[in-house]
C-alpha positions in Angstrom: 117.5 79.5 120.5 115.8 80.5 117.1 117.5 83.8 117.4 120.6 83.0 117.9 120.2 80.3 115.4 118.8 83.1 112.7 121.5 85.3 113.4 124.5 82.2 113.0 122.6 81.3 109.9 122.6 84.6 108.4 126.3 85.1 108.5 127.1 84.8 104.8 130.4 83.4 105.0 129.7 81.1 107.6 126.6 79.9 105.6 128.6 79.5 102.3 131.3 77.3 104.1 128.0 75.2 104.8 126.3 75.3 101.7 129.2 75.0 99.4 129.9 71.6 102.0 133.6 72.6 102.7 133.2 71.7 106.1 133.3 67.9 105.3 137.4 68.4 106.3 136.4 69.1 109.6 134.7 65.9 109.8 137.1 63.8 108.1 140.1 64.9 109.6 142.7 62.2 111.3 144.0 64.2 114.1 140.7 64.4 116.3 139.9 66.6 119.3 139.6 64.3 122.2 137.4 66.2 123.8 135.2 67.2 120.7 132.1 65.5 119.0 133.3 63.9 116.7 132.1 65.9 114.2 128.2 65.5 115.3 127.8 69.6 116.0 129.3 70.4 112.6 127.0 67.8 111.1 124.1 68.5 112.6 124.7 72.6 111.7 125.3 71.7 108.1 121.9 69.6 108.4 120.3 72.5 109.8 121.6 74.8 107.3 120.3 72.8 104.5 116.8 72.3 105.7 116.8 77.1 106.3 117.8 77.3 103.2 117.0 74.4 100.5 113.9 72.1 102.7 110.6 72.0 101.4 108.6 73.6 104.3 108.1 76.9 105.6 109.0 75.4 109.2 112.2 74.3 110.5 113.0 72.3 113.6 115.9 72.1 115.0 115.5 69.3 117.0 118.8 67.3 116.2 121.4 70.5 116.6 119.4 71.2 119.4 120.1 67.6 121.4 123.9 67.8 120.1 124.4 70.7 121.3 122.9 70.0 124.7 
């Protein structure tokens, strides 16, 4: 899990979209995917991505994309 999260993480483009919050369309779009989350994985990415690169600490836990995801 970490190193696939490190390696997702450290795709600049992919991190930027985060970062720069553009993915809030994704979340606030009308025409859902029945099937989707809701827009709890994206969420709980851009959560992630904030703690890695803007939290406090030197640890990270992953603990909500982690249950999402599961």
């Amino acid at each position: 899990m970490n190193s696939s999260i490190q390696c997702i993480a450290n795709t600049y483009e992919l991190t930027k979209y985060f970062i720069e919050r553009k993915y809030k369309s994704l979340v606030e779009r009308e025409n859902k995917n029945p099937l989707g989350t809701d827009g709890r994985i994206v969420l709980a990415w851009a959560k992630l991505i904030g703690e890695m690169w803007y939290g406090s600490g030197n640890v990270v836990r992953p603990d909500l994309f982690k249950r999402i995801l599961g």
